[in-house]
C-alpha positions in Angstrom: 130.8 99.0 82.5 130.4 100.5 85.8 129.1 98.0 88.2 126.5 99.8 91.1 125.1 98.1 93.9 121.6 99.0 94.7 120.8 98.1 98.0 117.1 96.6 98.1 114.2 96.9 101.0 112.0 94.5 102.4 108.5 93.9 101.8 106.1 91.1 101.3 103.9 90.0 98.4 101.5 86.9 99.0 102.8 86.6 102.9 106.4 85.9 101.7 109.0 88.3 102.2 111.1 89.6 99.5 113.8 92.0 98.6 112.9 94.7 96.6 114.6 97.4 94.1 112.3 99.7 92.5 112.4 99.2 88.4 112.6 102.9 87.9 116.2 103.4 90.1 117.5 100.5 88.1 116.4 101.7 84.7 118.1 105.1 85.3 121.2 103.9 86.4 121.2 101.2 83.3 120.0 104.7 81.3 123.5 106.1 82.6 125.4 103.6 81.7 126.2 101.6 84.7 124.9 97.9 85.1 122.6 97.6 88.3 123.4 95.3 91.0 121.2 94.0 93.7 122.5 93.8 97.4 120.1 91.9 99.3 120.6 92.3 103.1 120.0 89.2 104.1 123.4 89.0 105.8 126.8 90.7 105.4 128.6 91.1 101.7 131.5 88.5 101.3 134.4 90.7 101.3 134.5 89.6 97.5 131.5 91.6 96.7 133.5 95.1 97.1 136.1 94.5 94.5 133.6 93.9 92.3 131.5 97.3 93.2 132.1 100.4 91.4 129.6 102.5 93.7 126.3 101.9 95.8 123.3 103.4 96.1 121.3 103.3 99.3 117.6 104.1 98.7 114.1 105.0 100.8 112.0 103.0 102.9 111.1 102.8 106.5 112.9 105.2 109.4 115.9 104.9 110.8 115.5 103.6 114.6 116.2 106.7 116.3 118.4 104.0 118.8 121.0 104.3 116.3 121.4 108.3 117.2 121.2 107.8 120.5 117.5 108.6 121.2 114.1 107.1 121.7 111.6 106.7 119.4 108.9 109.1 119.2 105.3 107.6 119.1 104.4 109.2 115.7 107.3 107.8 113.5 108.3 104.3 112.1 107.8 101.7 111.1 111.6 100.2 111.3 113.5 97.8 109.5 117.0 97.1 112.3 118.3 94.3 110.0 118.0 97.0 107.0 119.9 99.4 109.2 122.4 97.6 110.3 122.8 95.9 107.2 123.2 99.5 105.3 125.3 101.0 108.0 127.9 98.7 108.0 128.1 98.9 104.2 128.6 102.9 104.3 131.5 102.3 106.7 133.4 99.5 104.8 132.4 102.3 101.3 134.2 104.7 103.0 137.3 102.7 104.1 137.7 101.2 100.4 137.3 104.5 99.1 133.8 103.3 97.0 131.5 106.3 96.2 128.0 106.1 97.5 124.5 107.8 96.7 121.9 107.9 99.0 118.4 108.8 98.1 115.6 109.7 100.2 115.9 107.4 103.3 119.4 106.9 102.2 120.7 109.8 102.7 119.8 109.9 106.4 121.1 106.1 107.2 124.1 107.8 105.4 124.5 110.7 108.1 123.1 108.6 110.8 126.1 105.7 109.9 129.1 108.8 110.1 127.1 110.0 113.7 124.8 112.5 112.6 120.9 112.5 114.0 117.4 113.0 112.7 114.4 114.8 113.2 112.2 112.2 114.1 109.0 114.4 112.9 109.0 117.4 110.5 107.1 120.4 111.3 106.6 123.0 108.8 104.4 125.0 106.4 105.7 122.9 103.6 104.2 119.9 102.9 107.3 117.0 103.0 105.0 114.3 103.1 103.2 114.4 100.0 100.0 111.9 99.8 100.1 108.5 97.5 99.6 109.4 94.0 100.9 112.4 93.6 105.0 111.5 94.3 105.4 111.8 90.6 105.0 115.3 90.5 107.1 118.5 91.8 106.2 120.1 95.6 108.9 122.7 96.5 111.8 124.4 95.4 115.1 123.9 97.0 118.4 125.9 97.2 121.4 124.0 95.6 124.9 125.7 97.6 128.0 125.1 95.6 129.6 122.0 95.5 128.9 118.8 93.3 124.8 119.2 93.5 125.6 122.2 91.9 127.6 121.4 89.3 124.7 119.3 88.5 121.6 121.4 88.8 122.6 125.1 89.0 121.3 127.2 92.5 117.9 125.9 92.3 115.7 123.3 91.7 111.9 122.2 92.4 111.5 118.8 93.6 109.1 116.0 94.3 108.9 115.0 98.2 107.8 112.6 100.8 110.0 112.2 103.5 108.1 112.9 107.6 111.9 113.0 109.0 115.1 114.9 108.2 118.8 115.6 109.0 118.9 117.3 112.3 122.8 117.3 113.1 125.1 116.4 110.4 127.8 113.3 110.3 131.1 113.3 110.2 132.9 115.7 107.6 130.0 115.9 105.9 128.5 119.3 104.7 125.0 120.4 103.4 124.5 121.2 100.1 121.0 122.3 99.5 117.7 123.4 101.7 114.4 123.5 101.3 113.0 127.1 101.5 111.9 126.0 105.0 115.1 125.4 106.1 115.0 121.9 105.5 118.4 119.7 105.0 117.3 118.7 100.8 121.4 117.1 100.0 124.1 116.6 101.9 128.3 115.6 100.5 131.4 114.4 101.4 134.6 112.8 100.1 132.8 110.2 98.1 129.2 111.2 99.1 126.1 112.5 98.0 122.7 112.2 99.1 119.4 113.7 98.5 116.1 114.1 100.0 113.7 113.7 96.7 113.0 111.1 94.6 115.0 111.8 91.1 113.7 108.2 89.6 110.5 109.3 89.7 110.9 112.0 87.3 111.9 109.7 84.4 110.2 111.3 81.9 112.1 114.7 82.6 115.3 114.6 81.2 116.7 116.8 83.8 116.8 114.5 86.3 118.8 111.8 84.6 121.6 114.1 85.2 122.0 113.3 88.8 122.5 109.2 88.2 125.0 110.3 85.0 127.1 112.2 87.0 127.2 109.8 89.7 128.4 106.8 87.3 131.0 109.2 85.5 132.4 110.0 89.1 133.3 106.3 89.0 137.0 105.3 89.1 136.9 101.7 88.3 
């Protein structure tokens, strides 16, 4: 079975800390057949850790400090999480050298292009709502463009998505290319050897059998 490292975020219940992986990202990767692992970031992997990796995920949570792009934050965005960052860059970089595939979601596709030397908008404007209100993540907001490639493959040229995301991909990391937009103009997915990342939420769609695809096709891309 294909083992996939999910890579958790922080948060506190009860005034104690704790590392946290969302139930629904680790029932759909279980539901496409790989077996979910928890990386804490508490400190760095032992180099042990990657041989027994088959792929990670990197998932959402708080902004990327804009330091890491070489700019200062802006007063409306944050909260940050630098141990998470650091943590999570430094894992893309040692993914990449030991050729392990990696999926980022949400937030995890920008600390993705942020890690290979891309930058963020700190603050989307637009006509399209991005940052959709609590309870309504669950359901579908815009439609996005899909470009060829392996987003494609999955989904065909178009696709509506759920979305709550205040920053985006401003300049793109190294040999990395976009492949799909928001009607807005919006970076939605972005791929490279080994890489995919996208801007919605597909967990939260567990009920629509559509969205499975994306976690099956990333555990079939699996080598070992």
């Amino acid at each position: 079975m294909k083992r996939i490292g999910i890579v958790t975020s922080g948060g506190e219940v009860n005034f104690r800390p704790n590392f946290v992986v969302p139930e629904l990202v680790a029932k759909e990767v279980a539901r496409a057949g790989g077996l979910p692992i928890i990386l804490p970031y508490l400190e760095e992997p032992d180099e042990s850790v990657y041989d027994l990796l088959s792929g990670i995920i990197f998932l959402g949570g708080d902004d990327v400090l804009p330091f890491h792009y070489g700019e200062d934050p802006e007063a409306q965005a944050g909260p940050y999480d630098i141990q998470r960052d650091c943590f999570e860059i430094n894992l893309v970089h040692e993914a990449q050298k030991r050729q392990i595939p990696i999926l980022g979601i949400g937030r995890g596709m920008q600390i993705i292009n942020v890690a290979l030397g891309g930058s963020l908008n700190q603050s989307i404007v637009s006509k399209i709502l991005h940052h959709r209100p609590e309870g309504t993540k669950k359901n579908p907001l815009h439609r996005i463009q899909i470009l060829p490639g392996r987003l494609y493959e999955i989904f065909g040229g178009e696709l509506i998505v759920n979305s709550y995301h205040s920053q985006s991909i401003k300049t793109l990391g190294k040999d990395l290319v976009v492949s799909a937009r928001s009607i807005d103009g919006v970076i939605e997915a972005i791929e490279g050897s080994g890489i995919l990342g996208v801007q919605f939420q597909p967990e939260l769609f567990e009920h629509n059998d559509r969205f499975i695809l994306l976690f099956e096709s990333f555990v079939e891309s699996l080598k070992r």
